[in-house]
C-alpha positions as CSV (number, residue, x, y, z in Angstrom):
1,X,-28.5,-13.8,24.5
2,X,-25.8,-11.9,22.3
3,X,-25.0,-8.7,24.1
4,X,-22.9,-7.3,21.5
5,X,-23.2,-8.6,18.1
6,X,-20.4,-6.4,16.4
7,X,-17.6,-8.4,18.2
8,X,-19.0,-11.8,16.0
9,X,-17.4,-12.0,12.8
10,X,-19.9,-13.5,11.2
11,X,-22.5,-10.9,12.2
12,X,-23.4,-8.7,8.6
13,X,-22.9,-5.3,10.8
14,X,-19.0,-3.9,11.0
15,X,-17.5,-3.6,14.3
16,X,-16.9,0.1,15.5
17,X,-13.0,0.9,14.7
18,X,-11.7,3.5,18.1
19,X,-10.8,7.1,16.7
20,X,-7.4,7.0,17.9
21,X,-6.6,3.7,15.7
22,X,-8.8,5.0,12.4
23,X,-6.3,7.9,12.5
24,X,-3.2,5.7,13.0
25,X,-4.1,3.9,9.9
26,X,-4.8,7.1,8.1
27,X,-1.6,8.5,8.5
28,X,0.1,5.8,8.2
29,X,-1.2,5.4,4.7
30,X,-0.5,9.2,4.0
31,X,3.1,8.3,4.9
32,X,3.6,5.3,2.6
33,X,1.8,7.2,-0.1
34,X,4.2,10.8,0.5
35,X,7.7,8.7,0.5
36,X,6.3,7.1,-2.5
37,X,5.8,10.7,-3.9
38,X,8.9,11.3,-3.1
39,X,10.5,8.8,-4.6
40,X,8.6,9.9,-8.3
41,X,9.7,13.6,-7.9
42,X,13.1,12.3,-7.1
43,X,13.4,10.7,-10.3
44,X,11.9,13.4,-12.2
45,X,14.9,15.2,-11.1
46,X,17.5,13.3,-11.4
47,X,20.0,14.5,-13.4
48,X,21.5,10.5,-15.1
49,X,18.9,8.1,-15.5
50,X,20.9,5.5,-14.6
51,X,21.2,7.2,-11.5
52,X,17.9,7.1,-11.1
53,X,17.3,3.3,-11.7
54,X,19.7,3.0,-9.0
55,X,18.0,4.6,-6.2
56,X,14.9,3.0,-6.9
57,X,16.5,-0.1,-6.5
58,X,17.8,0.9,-2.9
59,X,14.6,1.9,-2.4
60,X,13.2,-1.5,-2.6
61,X,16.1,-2.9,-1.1
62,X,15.1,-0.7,2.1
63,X,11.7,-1.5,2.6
64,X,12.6,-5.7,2.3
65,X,15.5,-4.9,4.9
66,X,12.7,-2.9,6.6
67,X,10.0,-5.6,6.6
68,X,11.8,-8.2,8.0
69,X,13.5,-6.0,11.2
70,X,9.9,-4.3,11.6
71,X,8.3,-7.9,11.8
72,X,11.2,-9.1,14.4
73,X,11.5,-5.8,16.3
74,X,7.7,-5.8,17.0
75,X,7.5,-9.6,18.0
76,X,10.8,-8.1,20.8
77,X,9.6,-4.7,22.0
78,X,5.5,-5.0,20.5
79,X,3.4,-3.7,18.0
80,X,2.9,0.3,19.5
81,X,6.5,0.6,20.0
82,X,8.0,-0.5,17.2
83,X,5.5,1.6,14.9
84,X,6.4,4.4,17.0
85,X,10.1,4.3,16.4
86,X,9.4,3.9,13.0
87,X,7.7,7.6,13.1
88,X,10.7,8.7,14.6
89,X,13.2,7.0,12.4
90,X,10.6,9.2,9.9
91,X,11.0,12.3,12.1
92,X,14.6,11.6,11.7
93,X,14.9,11.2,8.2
94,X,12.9,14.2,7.3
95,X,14.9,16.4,9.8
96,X,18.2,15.5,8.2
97,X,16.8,16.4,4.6
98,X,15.7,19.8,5.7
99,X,19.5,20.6,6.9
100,X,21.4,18.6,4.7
101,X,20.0,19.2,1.1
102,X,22.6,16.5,-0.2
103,X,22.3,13.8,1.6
104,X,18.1,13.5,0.7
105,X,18.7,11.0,-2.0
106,X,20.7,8.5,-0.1
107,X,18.4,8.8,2.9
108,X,15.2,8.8,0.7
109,X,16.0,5.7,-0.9
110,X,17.2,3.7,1.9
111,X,15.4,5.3,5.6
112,X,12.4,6.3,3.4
113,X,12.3,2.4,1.6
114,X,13.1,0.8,5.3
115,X,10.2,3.1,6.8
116,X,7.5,2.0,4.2
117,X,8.4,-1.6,4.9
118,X,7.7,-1.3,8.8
119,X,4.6,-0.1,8.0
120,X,3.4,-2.6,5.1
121,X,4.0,-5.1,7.9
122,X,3.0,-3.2,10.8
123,X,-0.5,-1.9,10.2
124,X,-2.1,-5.2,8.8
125,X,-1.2,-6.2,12.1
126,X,-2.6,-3.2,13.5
127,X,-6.3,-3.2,11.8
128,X,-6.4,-7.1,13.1
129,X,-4.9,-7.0,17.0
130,X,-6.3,-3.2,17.6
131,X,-9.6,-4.1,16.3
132,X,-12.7,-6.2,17.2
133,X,-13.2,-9.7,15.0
134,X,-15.3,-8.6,12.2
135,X,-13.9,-5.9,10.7
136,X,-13.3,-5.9,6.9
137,X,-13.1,-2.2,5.9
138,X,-10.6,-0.6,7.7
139,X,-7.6,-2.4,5.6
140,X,-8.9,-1.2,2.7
141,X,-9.5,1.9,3.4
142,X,-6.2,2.4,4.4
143,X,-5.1,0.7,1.4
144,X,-7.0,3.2,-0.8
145,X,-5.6,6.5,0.6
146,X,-2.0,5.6,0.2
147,X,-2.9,6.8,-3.2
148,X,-4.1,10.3,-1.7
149,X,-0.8,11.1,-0.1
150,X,1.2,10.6,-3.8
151,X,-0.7,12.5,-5.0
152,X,-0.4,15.5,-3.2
153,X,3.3,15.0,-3.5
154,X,3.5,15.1,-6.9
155,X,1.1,18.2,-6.7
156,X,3.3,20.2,-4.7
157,X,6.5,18.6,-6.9
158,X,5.1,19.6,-10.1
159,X,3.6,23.5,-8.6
160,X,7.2,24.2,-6.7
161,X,10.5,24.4,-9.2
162,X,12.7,23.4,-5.1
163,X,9.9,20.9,-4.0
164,X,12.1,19.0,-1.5
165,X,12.0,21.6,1.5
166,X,8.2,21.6,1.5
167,X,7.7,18.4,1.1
168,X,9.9,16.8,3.7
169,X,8.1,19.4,6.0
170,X,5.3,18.0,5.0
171,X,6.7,14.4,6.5
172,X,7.8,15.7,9.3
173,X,4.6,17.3,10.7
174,X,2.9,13.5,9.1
175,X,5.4,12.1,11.5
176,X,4.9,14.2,14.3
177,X,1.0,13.3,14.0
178,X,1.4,10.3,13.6
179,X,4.1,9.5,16.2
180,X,1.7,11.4,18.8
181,X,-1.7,9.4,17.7
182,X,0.2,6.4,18.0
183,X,1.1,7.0,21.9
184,X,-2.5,7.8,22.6
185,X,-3.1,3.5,22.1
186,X,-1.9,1.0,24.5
187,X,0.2,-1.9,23.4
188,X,-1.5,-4.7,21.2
189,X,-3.4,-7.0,23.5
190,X,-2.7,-9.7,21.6
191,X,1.1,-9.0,21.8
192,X,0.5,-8.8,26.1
193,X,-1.4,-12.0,26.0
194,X,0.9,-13.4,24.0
195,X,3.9,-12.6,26.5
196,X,1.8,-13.5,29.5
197,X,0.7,-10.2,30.3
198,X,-3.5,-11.0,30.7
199,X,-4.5,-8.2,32.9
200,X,-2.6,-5.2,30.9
201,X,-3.7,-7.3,27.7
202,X,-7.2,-7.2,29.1
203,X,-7.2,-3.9,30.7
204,X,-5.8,-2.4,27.1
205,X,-8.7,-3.8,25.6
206,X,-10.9,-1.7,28.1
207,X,-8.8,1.3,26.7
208,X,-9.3,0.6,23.2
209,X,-13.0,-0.7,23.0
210,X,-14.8,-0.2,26.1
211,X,-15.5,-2.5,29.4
212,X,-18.4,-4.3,27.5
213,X,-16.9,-4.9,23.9
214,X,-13.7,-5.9,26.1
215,X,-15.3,-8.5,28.1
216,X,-17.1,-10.3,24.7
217,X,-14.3,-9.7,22.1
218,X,-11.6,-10.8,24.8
219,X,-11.7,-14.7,24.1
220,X,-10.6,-13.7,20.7
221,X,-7.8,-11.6,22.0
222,X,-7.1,-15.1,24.3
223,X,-7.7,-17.2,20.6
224,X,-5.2,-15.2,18.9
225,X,-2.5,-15.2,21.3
226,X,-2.5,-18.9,21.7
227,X,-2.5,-19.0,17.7
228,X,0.5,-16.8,17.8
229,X,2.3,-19.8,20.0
230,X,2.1,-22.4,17.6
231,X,3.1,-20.7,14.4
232,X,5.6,-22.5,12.3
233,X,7.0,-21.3,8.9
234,X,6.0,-22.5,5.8
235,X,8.0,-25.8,4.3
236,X,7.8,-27.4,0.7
237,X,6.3,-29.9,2.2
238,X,3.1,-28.2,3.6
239,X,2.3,-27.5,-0.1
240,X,1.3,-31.1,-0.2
241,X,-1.7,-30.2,1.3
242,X,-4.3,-29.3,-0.8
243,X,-5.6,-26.1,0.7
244,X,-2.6,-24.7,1.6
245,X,-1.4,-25.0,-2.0
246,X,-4.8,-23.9,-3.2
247,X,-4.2,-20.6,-0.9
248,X,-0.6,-20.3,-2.3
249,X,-1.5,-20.1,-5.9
250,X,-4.3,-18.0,-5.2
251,X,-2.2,-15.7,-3.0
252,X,0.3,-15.5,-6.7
253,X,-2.5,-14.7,-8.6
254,X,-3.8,-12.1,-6.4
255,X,0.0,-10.1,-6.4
256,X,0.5,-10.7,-10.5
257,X,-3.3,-9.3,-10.7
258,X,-1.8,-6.3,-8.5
259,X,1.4,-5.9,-10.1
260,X,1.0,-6.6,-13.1
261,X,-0.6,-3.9,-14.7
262,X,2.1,-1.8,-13.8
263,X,0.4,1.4,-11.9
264,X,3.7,2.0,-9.5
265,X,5.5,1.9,-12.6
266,X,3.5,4.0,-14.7
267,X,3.7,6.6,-11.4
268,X,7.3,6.5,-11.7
269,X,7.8,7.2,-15.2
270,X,4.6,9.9,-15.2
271,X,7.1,13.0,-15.9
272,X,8.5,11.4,-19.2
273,X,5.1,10.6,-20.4
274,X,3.4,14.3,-19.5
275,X,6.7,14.9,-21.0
276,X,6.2,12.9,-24.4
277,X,2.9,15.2,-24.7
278,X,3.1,18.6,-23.1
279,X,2.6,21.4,-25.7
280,X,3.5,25.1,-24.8
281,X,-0.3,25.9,-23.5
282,X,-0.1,22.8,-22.3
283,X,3.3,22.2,-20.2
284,X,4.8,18.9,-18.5
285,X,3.7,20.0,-14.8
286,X,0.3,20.9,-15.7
287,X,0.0,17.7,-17.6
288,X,1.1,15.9,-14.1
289,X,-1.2,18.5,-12.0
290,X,-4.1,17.2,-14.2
291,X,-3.3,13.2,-13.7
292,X,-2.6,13.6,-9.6
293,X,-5.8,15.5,-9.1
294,X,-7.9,12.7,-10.3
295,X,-5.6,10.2,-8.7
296,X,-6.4,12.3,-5.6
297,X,-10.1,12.5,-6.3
298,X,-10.5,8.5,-7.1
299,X,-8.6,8.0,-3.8
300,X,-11.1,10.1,-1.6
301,X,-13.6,8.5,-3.6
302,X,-12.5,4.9,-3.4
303,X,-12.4,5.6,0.5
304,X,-15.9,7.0,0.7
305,X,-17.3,4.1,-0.8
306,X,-15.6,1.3,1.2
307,X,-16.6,3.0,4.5
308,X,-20.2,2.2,3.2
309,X,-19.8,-0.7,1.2
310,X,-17.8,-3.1,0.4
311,X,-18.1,-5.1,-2.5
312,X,-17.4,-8.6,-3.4
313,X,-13.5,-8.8,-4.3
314,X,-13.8,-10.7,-7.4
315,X,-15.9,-8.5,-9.3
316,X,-13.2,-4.8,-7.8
317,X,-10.1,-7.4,-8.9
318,X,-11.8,-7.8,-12.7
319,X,-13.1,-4.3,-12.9
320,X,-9.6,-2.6,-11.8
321,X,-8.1,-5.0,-14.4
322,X,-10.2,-4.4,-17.3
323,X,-10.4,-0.7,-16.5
324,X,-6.1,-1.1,-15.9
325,X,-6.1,-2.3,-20.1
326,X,-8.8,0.3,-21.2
327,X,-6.0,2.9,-19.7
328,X,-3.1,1.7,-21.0
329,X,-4.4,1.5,-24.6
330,X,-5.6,5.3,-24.1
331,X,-1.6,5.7,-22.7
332,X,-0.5,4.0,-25.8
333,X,-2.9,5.9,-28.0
334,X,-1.9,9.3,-26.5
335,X,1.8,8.6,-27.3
336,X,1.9,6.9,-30.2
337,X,-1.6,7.7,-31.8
338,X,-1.9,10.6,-35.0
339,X,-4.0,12.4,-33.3
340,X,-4.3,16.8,-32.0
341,X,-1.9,17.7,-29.5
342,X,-5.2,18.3,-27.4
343,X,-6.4,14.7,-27.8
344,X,-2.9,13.1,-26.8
345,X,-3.2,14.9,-23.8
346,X,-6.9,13.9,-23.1
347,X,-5.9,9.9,-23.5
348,X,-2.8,10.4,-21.6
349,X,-4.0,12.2,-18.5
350,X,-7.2,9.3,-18.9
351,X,-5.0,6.6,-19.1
352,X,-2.8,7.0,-16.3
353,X,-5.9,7.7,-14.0
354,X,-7.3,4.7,-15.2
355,X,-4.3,2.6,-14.9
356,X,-3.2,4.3,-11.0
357,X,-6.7,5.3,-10.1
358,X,-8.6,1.7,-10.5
359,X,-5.4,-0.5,-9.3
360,X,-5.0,1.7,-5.7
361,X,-8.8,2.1,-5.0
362,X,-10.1,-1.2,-6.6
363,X,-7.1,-3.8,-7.4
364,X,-5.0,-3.4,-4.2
365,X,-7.6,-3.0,-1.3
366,X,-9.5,-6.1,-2.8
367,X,-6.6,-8.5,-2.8
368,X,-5.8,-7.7,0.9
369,X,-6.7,-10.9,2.9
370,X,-8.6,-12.6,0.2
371,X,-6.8,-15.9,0.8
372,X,-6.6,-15.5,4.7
373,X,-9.6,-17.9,5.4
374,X,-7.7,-20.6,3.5
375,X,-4.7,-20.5,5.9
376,X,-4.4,-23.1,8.5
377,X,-4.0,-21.3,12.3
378,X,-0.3,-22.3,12.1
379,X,0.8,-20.5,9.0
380,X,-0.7,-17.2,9.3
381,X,2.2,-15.0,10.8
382,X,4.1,-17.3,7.7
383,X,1.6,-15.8,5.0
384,X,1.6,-12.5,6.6
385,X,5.1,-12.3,5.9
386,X,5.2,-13.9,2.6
387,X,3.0,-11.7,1.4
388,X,4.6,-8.5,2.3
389,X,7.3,-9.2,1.1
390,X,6.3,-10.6,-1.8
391,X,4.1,-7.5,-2.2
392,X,7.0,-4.8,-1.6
393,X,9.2,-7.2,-4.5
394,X,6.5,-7.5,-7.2
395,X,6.1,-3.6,-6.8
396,X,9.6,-3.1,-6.9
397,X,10.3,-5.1,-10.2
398,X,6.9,-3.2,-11.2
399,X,8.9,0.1,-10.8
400,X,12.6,-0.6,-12.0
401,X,11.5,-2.6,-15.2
402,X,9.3,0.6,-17.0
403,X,12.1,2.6,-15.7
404,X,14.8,0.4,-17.4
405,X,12.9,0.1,-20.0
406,X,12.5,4.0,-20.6
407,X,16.1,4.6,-19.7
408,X,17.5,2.0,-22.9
409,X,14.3,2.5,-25.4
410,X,12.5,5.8,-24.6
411,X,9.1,6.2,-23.6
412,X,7.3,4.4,-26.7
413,X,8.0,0.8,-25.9
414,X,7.6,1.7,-22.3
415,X,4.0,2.2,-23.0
416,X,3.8,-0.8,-24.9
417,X,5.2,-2.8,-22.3
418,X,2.8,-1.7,-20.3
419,X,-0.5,-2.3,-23.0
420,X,1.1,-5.7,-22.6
421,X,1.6,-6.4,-18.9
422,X,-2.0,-5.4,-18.4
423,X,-3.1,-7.7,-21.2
424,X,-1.3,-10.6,-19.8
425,X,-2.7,-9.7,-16.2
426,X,-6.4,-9.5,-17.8
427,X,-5.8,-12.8,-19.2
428,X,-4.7,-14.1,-15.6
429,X,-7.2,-12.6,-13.8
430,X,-10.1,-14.1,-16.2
431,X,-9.0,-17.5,-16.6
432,X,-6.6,-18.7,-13.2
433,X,-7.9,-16.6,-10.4
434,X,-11.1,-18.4,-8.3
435,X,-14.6,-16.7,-8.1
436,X,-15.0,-17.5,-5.4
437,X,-12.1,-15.8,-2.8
438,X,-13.4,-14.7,0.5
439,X,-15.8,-11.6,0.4
């Protein structure tokens, strides 16, 4: 007899997710989304946009430095701690941008890049050693609201002529929250069990789930930790095998299908496009209130619907692509088309929503663990990492190419760089990625 069905994965019900750890995940992807705000208003006004290239490249530099000490730091110290002295590093950061008006630059593009690559690392691994087997929302939830906390950032950039104070604020109470729900958990139990630790593995388990879902789901906690101890990286040769390579290829299809279109890189270079179009009724920041509202509105709406359903991958990975084209031609007909003043701002606002709104709510969360069943038990901490990073890199080329691009050529062939990207990603996504990925 099955006393609790929810801690099966292969049961069709979703296991119950503990308050305390929904909220981690929440503001954890608030966080990522605000210093990714940031990061747009900071170009916006920046002076030199050379300058500007520059810091997003420290930017991206920081959150690869920051993925690979958050991955070791947490395998040291564990999962809870490390993602709590990441909220302070965050407390830290925003406190010294408050006082020091200067220095927010600098420590925007390198604490702020480090911080969101501690937590692109650390709450995958959250949502799977915090939760019972089975759950497959909770990822992409998080996923999609990363979006909502831009959003608001470029909100409060574009309605505030000194933005900075307010919103670094703004990350510090995020912090605070966050470092606070974050202490309410107990360590990981599979990090305990891992270190030999079974009763305060077993009894944090109890904390997190209850005395009955502990006792079922705890041979998985067991499972996992013994998993942990005979992972190895991944060699040239393991791509021999033909499932590993299969899950390789398929894992490089999945990051061009969410990188390709461009979305971060259409965020970044939003301002110069609402600028390209504003009118006097119509200025540049209400042109950028317009696009983040509805980025804000198909983030709380992408999150509603995965916490009911959750559809097959394939089919959110081709619509969010063929959506991604339809808004870069309406970006490309907004800038370059003969059309009212009125009507170029219509296709342009469109177009961006289509191209950020459909890549965060349907592209991203889709592709998270999609290849994950094809991994062998000894290679998943090695394709955890690989993909982060190889995530946080595609997203960074994603940003400092339209950006280079706008910088040498102006807007125009920015756009049509991007009519193209998404193009070649359709293409990609069509005829190379497998129907059937994992559901």
């Amino acid at each position: 007899m099955v006393l609790n069905p929810h801690a099966l994965p292969w049961q069709h019900s979703e296991p119950p997710t503990p308050r305390s750890l929904a909220m981690v995940m929440l503001l954890g992807a608030l966080l990522i989304g605000a210093y990714q705000g940031l990061l747009i208003d900071a170009v916006a006004q920046m002076p030199s946009l050379t300058r500007a290239v520059i810091m997003v490249c420290s930017a991206v530099m920081g959150a690869v430095i920051g993925t690979g000490l958050g991955y070791r730091f947490s395998e040291w110290w564990g999962r809870r701690t490390v993602l709590m002295g990441s909220a302070m590093m965050s407390m830290v950061c925003a406190s010294l941008c408050l006082v020091i008006h200067h220095a927010t630059v600098l420590i925007a593009a390198w604490s702020g890049g480090a911080i969101v690559g501690v937590y692109v690392i650390l709450l995958p691994q959250f949502a799977h050693e915090f939760s019972l087997p089975g759950h497959r929302r909770l990822m992409p939830q998080t996923w999609a609201t990363v979006l909502a906390g831009t959003a608001g950032v470029i909100i409060i950039g574009a309605l505030l002529s000194q933005p900075f104070p307010f919103v670094w604020a703004l990350v510090l109470g995020l912090s605070i929250t966050h470092l606070v729900t974050v202490s309410t958990l107990p360590e990981s139990p599979v990090w305990l069990a891992h270190h030999d630790e079974v009763r305060r593995a077993y009894e944090a388990s109890c904390r997190l789930h209850g005395s009955l879902e502990a006792s079922v789901g705890f041979d998985w906690v067991m499972l996992d930790a013994d998993m942990h101890r005979s992972q190895s990286p991944l060699r040239v040769r393991d791509l021999r095998i033909y499932q590993i390579r299969h899950a390789f290829v398929t894992g490089c299809l999945l990051i061009c299908a969410q990188e390709f279109p461009l979305a971060r890189g259409v965020m970044v270079i939003s301002p110069f496009l609402a600028a390209e179009v504003a009118t006097r009724g119509f200025s540049t920041q209400a042109v950028l209130i317009a696009c983040a509202l509805l980025w804000l509105f198909f983030s709380l709406l992408g999150r509603a619907m995965l916490s009911r359903s959750n559809p097959k991958r394939y089919v959110r990975i081709v619509m969010g692509v063929c959506l991604g084209v339809l808004g870069a031609a309406l970006v490309v007909a907004g800038c370059v088309g003969q059309i009212g003043s009125t009507a170029r701002i219509v296709c342009v606002v469109l177009g961006l929503t289509f191209v950020v709104g459909t890549q965060s709510v349907l592209v991203f969360p889709a592709c998270q663990g999609a290849v994950d069943p094809g991994i062998p038990p000894w290679l998943v901490t090695a394709q955890r990492r690989w993909s982060a990073l190889g995530h946080l890199l595609s997203a960074g080329i994603s940003m400092v190419v339209p950006l280079v691009v706008t910088v040498m050529w102006g807007v125009i062939p920015a756009v049509w760089l991007l009519l193209g990207v998404s193009v070649i990603a359709w293409l990609i996504v069509i005829v190379f990625l497998p129907h059937k990925i994992s559901k």
